[in-house]
N, CA and C atoms as an extended XYZ file, in Angstrom:
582
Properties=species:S:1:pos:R:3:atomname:S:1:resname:S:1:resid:I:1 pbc="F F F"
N       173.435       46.364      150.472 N   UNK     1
C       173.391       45.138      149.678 CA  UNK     1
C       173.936       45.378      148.283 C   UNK     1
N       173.532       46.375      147.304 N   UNK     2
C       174.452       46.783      146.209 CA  UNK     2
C       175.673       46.753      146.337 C   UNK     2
N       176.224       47.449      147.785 N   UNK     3
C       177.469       47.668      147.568 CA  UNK     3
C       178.116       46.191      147.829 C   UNK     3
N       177.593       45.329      148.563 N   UNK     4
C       178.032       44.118      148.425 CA  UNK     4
C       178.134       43.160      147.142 C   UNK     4
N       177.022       43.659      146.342 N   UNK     5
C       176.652       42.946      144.954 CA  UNK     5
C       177.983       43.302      143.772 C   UNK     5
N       178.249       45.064      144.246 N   UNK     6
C       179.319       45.195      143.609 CA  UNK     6
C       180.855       44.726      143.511 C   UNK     6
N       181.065       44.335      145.063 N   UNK     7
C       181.890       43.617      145.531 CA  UNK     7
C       182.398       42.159      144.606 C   UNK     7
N       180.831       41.532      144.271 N   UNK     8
C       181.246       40.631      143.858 CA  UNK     8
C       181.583       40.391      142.605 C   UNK     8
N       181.391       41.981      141.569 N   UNK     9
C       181.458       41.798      140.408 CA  UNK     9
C       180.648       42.060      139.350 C   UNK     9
N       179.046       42.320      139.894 N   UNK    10
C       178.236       42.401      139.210 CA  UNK    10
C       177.751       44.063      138.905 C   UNK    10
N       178.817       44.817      139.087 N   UNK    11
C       177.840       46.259      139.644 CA  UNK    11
C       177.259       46.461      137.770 C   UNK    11
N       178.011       45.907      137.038 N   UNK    12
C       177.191       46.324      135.680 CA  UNK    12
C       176.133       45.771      135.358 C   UNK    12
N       175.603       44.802      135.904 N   UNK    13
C       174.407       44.236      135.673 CA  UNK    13
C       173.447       44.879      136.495 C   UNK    13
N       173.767       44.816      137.667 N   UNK    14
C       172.995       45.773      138.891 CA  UNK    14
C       172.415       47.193      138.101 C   UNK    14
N       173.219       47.822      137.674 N   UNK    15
C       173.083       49.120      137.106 CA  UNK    15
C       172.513       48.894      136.011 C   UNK    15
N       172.291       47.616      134.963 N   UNK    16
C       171.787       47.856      133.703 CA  UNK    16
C       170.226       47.710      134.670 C   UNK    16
N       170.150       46.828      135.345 N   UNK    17
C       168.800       46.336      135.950 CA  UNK    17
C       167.850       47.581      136.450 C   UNK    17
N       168.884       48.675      137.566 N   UNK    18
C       168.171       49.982      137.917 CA  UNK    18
C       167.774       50.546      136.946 C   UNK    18
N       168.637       50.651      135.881 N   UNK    19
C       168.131       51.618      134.851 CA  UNK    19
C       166.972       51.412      134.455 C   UNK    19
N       166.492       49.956      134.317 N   UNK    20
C       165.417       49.364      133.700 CA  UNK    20
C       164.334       50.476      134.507 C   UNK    20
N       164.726       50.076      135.899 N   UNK    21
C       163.663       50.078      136.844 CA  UNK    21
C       163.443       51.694      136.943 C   UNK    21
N       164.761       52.503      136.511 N   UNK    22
C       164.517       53.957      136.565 CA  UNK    22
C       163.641       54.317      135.343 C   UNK    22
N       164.082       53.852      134.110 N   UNK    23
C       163.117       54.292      133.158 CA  UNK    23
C       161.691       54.028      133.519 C   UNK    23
N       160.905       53.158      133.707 N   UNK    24
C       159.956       52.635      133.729 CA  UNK    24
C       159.272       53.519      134.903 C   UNK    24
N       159.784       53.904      135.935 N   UNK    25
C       159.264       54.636      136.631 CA  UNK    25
C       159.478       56.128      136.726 C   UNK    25
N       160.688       56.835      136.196 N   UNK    26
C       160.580       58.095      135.793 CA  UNK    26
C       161.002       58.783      134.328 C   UNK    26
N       161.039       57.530      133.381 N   UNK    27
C       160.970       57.916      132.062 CA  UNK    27
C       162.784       58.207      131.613 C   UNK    27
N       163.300       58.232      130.370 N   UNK    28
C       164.649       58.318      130.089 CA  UNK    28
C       165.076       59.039      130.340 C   UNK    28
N       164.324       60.521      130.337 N   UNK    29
C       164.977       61.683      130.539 CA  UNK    29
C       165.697       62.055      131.600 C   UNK    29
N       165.063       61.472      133.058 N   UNK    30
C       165.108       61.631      134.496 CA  UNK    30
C       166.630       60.090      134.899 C   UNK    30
N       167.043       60.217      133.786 N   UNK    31
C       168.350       58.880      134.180 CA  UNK    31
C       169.574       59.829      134.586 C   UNK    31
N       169.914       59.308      134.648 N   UNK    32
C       171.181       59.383      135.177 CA  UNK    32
C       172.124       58.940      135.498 C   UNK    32
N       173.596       59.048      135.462 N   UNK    33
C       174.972       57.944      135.683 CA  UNK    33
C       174.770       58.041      137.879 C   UNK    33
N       174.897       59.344      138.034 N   UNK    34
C       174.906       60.026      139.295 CA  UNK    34
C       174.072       59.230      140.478 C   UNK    34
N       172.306       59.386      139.567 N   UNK    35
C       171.611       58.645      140.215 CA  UNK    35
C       171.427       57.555      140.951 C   UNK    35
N       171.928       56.899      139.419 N   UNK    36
C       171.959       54.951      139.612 CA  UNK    36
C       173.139       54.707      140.464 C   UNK    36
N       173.973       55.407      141.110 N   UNK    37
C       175.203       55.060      141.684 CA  UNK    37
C       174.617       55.602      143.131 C   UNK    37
N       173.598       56.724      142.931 N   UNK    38
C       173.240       56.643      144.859 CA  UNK    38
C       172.011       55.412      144.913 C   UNK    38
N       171.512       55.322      143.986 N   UNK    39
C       170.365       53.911      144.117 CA  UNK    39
C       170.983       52.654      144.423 C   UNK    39
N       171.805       52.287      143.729 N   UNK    40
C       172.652       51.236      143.804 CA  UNK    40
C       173.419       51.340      145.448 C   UNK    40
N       173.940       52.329      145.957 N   UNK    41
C       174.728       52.661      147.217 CA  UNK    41
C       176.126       52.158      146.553 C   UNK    41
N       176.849       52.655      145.458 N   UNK    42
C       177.848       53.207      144.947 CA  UNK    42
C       178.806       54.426      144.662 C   UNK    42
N       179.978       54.849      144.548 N   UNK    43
C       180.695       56.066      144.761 CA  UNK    43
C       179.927       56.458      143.198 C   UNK    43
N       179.742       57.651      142.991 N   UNK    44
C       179.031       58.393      142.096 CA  UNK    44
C       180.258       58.044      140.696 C   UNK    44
N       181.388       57.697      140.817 N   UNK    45
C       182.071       57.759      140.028 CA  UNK    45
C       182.113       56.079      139.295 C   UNK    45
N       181.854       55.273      140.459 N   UNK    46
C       181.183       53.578      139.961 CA  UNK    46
C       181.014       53.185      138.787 C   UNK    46
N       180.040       53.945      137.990 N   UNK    47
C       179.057       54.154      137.097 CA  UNK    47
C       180.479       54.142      135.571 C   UNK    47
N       180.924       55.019      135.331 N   UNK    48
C       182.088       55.076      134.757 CA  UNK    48
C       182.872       53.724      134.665 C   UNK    48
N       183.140       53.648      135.390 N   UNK    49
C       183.887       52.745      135.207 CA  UNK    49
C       183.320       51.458      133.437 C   UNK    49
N       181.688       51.037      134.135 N   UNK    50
C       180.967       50.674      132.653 CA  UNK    50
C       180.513       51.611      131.536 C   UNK    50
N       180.415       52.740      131.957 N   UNK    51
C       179.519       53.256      130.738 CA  UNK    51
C       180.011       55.182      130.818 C   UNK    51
N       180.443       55.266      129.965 N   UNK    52
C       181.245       56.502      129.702 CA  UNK    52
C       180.164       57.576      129.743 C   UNK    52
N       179.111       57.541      129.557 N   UNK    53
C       178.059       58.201      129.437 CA  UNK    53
C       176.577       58.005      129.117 C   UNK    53
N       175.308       58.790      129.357 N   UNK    54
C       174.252       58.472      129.102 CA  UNK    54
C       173.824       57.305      128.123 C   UNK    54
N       174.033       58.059      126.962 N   UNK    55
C       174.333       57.208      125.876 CA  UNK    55
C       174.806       55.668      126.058 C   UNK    55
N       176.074       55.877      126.661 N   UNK    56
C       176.857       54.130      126.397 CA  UNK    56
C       175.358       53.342      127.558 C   UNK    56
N       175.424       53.672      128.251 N   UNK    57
C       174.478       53.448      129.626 CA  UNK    57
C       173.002       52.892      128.416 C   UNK    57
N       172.329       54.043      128.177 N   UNK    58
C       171.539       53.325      127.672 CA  UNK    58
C       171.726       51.929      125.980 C   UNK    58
N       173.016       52.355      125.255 N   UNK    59
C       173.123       51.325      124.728 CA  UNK    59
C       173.301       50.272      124.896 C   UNK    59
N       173.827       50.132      126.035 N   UNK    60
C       173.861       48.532      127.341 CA  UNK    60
C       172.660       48.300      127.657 C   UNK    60
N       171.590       48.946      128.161 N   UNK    61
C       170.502       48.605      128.157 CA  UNK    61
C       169.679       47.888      127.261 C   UNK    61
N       169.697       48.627      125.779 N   UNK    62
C       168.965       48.391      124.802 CA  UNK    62
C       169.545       46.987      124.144 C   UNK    62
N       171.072       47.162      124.115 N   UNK    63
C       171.822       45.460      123.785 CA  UNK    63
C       171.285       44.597      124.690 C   UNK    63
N       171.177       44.804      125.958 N   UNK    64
C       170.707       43.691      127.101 CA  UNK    64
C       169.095       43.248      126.475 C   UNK    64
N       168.497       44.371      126.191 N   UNK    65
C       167.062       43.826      125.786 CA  UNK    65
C       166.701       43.061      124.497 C   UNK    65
N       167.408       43.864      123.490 N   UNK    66
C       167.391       42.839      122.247 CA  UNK    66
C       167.919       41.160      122.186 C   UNK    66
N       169.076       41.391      123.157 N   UNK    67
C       169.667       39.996      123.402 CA  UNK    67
C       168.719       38.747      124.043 C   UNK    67
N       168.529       39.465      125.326 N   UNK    68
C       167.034       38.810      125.972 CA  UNK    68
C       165.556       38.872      125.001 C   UNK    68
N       165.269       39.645      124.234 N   UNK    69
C       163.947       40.008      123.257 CA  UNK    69
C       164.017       38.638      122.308 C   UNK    69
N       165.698       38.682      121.156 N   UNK    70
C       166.143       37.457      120.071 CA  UNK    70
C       166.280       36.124      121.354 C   UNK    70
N       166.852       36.017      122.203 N   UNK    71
C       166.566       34.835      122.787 CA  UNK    71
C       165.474       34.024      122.496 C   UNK    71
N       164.549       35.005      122.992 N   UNK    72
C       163.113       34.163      123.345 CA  UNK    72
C       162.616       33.796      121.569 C   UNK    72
N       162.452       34.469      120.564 N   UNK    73
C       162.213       34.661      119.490 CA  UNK    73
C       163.269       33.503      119.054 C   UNK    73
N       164.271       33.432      118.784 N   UNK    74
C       165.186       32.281      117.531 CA  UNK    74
C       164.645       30.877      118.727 C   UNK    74
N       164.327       31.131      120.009 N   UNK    75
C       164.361       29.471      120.596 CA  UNK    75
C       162.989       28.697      120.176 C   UNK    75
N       161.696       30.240      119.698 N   UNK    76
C       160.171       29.727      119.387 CA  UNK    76
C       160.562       29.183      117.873 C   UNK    76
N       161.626       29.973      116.994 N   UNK    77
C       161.767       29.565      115.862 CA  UNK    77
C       162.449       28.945      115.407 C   UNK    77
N       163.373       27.994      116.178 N   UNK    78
C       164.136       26.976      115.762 CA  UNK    78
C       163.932       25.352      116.725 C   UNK    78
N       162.896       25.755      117.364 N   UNK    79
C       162.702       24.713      118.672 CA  UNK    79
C       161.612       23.860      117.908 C   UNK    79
N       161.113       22.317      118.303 N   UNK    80
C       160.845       21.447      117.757 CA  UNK    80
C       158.886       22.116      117.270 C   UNK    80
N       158.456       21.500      116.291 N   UNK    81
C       157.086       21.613      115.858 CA  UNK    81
C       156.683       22.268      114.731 C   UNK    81
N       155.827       22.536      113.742 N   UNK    82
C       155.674       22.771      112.563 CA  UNK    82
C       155.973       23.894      112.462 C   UNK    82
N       155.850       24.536      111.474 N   UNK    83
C       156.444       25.678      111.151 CA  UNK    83
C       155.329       26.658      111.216 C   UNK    83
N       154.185       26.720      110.879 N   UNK    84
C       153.380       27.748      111.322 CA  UNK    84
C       152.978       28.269      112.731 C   UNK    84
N       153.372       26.461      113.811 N   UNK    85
C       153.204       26.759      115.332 CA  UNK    85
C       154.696       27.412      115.777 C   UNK    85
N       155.647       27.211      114.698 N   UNK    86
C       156.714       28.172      115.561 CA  UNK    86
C       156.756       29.705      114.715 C   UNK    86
N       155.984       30.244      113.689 N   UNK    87
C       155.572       31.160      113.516 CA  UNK    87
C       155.119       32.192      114.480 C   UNK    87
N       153.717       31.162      114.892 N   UNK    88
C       153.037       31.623      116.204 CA  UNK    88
C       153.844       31.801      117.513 C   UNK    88
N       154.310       31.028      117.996 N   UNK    89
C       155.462       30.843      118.722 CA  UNK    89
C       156.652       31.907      118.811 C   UNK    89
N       157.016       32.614      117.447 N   UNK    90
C       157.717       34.065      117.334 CA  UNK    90
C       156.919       35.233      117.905 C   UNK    90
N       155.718       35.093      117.180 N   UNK    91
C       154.836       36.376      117.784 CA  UNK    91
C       154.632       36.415      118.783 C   UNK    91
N       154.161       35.323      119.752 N   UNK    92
C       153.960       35.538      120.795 CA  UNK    92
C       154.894       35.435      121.906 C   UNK    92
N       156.555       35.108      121.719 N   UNK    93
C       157.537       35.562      122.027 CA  UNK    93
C       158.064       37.209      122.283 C   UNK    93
N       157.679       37.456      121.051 N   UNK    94
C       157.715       39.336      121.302 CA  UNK    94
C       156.876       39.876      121.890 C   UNK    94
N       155.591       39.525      121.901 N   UNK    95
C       154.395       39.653      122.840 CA  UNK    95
C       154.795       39.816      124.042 C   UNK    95
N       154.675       39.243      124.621 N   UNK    96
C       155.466       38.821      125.994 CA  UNK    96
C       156.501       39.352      126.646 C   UNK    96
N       157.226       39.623      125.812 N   UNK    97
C       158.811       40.585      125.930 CA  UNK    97
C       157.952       41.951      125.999 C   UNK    97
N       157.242       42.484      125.229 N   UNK    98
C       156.678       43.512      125.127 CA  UNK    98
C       156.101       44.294      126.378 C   UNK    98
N       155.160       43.292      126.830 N   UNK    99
C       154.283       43.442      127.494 CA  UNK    99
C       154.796       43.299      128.797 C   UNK    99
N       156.389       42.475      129.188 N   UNK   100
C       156.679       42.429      130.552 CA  UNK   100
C       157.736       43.841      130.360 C   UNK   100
N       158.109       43.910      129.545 N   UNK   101
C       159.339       45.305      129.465 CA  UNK   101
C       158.441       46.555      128.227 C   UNK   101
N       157.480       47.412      128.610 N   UNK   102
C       157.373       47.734      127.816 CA  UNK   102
C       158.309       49.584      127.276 C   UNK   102
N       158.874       49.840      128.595 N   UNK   103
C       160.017       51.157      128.476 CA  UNK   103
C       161.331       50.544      127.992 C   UNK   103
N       161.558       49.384      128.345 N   UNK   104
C       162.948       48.709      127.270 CA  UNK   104
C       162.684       48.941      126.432 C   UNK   104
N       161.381       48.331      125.836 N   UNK   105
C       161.348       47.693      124.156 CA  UNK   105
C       161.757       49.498      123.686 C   UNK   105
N       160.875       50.787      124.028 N   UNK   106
C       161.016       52.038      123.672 CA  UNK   106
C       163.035       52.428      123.966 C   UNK   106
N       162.780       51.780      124.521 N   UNK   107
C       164.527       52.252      124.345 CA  UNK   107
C       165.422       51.662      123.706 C   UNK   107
N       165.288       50.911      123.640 N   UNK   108
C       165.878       49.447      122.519 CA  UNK   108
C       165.831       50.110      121.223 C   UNK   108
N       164.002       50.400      120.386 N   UNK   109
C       164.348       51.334      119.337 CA  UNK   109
C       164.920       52.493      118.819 C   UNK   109
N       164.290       53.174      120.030 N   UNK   110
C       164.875       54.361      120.142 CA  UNK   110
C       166.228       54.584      119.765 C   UNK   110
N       167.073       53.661      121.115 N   UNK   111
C       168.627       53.534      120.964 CA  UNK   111
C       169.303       52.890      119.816 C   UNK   111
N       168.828       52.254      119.229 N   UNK   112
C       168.979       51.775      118.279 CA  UNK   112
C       168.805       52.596      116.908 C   UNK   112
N       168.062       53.510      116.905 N   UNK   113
C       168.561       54.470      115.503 CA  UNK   113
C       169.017       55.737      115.844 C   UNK   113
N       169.858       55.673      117.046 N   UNK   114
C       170.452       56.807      117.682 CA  UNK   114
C       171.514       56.889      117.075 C   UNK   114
N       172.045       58.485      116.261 N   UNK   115
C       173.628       58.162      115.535 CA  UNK   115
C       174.645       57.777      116.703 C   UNK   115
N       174.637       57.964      117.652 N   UNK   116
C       176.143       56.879      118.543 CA  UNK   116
C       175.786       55.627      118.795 C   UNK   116
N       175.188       54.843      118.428 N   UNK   117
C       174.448       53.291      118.690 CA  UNK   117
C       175.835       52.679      118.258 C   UNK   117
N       175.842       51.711      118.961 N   UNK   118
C       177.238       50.897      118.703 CA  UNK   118
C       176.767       49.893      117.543 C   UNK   118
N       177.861       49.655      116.789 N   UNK   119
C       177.578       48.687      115.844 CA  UNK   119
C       177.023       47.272      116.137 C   UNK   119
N       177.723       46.917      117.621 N   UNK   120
C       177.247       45.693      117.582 CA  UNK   120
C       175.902       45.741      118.241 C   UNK   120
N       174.983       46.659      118.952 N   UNK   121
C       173.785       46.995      118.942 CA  UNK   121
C       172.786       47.099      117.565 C   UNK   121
N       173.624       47.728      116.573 N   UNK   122
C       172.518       47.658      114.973 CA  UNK   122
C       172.955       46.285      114.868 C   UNK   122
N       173.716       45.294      114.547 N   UNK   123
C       173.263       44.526      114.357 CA  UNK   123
C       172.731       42.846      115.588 C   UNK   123
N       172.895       43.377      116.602 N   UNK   124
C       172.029       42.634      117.449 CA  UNK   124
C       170.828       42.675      117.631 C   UNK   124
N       170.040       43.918      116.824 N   UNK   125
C       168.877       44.397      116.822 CA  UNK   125
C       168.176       43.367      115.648 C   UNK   125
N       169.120       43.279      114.855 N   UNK   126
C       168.144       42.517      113.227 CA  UNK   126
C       168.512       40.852      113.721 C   UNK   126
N       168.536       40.387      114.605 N   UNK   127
C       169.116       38.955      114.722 CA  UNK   127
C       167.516       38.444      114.591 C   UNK   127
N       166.942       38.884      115.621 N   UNK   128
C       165.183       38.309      115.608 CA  UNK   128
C       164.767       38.036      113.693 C   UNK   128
N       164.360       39.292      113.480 N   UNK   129
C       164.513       39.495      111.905 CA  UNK   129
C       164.708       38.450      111.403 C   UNK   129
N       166.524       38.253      110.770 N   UNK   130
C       166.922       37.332      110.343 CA  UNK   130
C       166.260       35.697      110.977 C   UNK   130
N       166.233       35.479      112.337 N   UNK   131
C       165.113       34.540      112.534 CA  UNK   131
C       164.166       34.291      111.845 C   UNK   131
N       163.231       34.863      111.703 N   UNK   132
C       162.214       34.929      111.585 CA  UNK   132
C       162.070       34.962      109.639 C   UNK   132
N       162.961       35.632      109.558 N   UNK   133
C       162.820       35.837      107.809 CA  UNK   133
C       163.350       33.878      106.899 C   UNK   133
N       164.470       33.509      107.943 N   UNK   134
C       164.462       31.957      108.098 CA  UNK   134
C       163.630       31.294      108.041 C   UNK   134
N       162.690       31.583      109.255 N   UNK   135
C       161.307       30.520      109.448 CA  UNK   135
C       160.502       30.238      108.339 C   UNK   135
N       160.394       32.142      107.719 N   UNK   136
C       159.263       32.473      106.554 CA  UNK   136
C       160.050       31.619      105.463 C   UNK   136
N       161.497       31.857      105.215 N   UNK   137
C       162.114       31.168      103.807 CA  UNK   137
C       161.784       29.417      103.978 C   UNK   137
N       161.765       28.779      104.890 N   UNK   138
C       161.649       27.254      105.578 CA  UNK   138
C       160.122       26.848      105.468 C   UNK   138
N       159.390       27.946      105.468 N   UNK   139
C       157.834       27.529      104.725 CA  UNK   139
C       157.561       27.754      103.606 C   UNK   139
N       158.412       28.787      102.759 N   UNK   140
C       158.351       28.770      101.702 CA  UNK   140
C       158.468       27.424      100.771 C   UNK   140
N       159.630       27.113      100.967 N   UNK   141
C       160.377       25.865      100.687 CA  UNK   141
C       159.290       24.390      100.862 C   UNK   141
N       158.777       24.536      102.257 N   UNK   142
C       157.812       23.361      102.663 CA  UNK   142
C       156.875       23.776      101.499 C   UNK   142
N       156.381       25.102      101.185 N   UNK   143
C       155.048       25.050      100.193 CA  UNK   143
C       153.886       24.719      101.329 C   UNK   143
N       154.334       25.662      102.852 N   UNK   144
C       153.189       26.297      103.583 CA  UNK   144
C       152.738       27.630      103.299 C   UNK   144
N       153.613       28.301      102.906 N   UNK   145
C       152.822       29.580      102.935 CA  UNK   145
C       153.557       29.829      101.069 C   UNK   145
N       153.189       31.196      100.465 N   UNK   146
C       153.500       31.550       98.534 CA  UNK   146
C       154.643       31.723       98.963 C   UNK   146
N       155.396       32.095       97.867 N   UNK   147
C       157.112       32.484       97.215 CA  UNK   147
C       156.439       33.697       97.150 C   UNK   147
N       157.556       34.874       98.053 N   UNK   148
C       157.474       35.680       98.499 CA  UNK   148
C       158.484       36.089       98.966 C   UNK   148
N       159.175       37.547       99.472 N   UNK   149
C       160.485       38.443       99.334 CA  UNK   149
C       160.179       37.687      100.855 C   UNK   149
N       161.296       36.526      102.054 N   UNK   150
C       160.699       36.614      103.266 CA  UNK   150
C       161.317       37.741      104.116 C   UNK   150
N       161.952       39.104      103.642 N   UNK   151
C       162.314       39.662      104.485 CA  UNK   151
C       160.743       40.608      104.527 C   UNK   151
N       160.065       40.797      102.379 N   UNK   152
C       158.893       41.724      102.687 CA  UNK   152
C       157.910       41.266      103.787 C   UNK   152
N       157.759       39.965      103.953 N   UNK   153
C       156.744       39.245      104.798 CA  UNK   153
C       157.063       39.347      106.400 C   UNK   153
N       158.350       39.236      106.501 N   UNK   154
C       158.965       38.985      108.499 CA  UNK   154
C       158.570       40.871      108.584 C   UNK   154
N       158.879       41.406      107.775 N   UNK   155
C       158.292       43.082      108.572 CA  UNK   155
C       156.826       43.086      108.593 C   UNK   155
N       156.483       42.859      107.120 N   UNK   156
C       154.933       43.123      107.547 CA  UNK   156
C       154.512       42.357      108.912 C   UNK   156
N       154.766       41.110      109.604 N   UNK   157
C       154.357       40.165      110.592 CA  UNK   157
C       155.107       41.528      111.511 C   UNK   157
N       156.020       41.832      111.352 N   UNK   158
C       156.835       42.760      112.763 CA  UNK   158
C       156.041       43.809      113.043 C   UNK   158
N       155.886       44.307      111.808 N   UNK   159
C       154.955       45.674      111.850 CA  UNK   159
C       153.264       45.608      112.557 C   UNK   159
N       152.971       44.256      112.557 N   UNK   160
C       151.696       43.676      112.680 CA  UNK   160
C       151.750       43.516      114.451 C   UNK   160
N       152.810       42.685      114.770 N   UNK   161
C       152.875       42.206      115.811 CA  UNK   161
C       153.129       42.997      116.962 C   UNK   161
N       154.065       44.007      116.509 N   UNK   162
C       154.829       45.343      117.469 CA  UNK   162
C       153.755       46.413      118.159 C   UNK   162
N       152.565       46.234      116.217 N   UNK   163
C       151.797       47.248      116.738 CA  UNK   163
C       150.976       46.619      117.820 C   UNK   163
N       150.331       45.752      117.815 N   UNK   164
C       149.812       45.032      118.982 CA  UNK   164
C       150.353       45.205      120.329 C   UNK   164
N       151.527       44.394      120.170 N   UNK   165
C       152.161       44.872      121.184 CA  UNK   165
C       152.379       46.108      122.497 C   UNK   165
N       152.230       47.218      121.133 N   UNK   166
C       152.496       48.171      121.872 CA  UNK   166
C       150.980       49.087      122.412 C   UNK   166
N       150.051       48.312      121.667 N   UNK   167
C       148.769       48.643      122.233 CA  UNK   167
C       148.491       47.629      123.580 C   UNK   167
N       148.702       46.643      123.836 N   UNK   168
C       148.843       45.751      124.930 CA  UNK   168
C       149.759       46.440      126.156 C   UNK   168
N       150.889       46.474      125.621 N   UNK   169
C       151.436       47.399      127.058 CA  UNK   169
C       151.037       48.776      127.588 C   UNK   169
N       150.585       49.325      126.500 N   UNK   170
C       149.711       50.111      126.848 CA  UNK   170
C       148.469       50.249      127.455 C   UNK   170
N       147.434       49.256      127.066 N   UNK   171
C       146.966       48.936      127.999 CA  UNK   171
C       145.697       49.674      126.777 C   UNK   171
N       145.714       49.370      125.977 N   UNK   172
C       144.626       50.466      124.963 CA  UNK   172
C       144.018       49.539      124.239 C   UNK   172
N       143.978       47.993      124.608 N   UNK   173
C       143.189       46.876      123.891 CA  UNK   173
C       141.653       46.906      124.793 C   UNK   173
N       141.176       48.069      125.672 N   UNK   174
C       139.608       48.235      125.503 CA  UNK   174
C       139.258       46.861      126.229 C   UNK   174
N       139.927       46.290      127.084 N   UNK   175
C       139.644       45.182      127.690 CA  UNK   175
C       140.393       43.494      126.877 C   UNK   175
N       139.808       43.722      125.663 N   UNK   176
C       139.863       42.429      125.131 CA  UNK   176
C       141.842       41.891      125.122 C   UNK   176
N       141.244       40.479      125.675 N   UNK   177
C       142.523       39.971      125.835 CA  UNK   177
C       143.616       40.200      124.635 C   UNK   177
N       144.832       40.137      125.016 N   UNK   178
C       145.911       39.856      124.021 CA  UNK   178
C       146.402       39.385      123.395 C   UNK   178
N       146.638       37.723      123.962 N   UNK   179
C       146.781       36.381      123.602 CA  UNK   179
C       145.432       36.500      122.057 C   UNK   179
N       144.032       36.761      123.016 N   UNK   180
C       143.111       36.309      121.830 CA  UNK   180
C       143.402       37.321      120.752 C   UNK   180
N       144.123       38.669      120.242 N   UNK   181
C       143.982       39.502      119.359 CA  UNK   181
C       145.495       39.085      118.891 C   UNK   181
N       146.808       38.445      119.745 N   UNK   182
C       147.824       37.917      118.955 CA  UNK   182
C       147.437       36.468      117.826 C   UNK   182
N       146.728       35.657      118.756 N   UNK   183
C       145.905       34.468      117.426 CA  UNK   183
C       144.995       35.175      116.238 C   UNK   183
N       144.493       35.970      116.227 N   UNK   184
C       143.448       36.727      115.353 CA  UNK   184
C       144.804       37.590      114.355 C   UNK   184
N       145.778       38.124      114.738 N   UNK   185
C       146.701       38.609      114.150 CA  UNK   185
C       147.405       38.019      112.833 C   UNK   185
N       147.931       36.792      113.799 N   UNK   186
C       149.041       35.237      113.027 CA  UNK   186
C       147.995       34.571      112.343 C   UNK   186
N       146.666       34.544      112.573 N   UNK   187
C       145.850       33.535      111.816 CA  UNK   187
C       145.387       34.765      110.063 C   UNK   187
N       145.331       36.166      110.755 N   UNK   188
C       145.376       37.069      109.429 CA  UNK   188
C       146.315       36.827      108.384 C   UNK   188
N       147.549       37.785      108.545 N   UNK   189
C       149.124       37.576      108.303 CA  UNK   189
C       148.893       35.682      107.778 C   UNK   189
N       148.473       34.531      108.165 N   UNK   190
C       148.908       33.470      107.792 CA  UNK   190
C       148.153       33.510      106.527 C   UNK   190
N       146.779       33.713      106.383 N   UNK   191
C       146.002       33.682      105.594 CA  UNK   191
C       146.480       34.908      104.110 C   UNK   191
N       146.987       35.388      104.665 N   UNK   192
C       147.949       36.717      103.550 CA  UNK   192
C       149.019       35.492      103.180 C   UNK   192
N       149.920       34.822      103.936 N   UNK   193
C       150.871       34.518      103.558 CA  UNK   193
C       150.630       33.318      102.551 C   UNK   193
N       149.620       32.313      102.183 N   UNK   194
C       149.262       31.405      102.053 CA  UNK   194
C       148.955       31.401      100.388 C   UNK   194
């Protein structure tokens, strides 16, 4: 069936998709160009053709995730309703991303302050950011939340939110739901911002 999938055109998507599925189940180290081309049921040389090496391989990955990650994030923060519910609406956008991909999101950063990271990966990485530092400047302005640096404010919320995050996919929130410790988060952070 791969090799049919490739047929039609898609073998680079196919292959960004295994990779997903290879990291997540045997970690980055255990990747491979070689691999994903006998997983896939491709000539070992397939692989090449998209991605020159480990590296390019996983920077396709990590672009695929940020792209899909800022999707979800600029549509909570530019889509209809007040500005503190599309605040909320950001966080719990990354939430979510987090928590369904949580070996992307690690490779995404990772790859991303890797010295061969492609340029248009560093800056597909800050697009969310810039979102979000928007939203914060657009409440400023309303005179919802103080006059404030909104790039100092969109990290502290990133730094806030990520860490969550990454205790959620982990699985180290001790039971208590996520959703309820992402509202307890945005309602903190709002009360700072205010």
């Amino acid at each position: 069936m791969a090799t049919e999938r490739y047929h039609h055109g898609d073998l680079r998507a196919v292959l960004l998709e295994e990779a997903e599925q290879s990291i997540a189940r045997d970690g980055v180290d255990a990747l491979s160009l070689r691999q994903l081309a006998r997983d896939v049921g491709v000539s070992h040389a397939a692989p090449a053709r998209h991605f020159r090496d480990k590296q390019a391989l996983l920077d396709a990955l990590a672009l695929h995730g940020f792209q899909e990650m800022n999707r979800r994030m600029v549509d909570a923060a530019t889509g209809p309703g007040e500005l503190l519910a599309k605040f909320r609406g950001v966080a719990r956008a990354y939430l979510g991303f987090a928590v369904e991909h949580p070996h992307l999101l690690d490779v995404m950063y990772s790859t991303k302050h890797h010295p061969e990271a492609s340029e248009q990966l560093k800056d597909v990485a800050h697009e969310s950011m810039a979102a979000t530092e928007s939203l914060l400047h657009a409440a400023m302005d309303a005179g919802v939340i103080t006059e404030a640096s909104p790039a100092v404010l969109a990290r502290v919320a990133f730094a806030s939110v990520h860490g969550l995050a990454v205790l959620a996919a982990g699985d180290l929130l001790d039971g208590m739901p996520a959703d309820d410790l992402l509202d307890a988060t945005v309602d903190t952070l709002l009360r700072g911002f205010t």
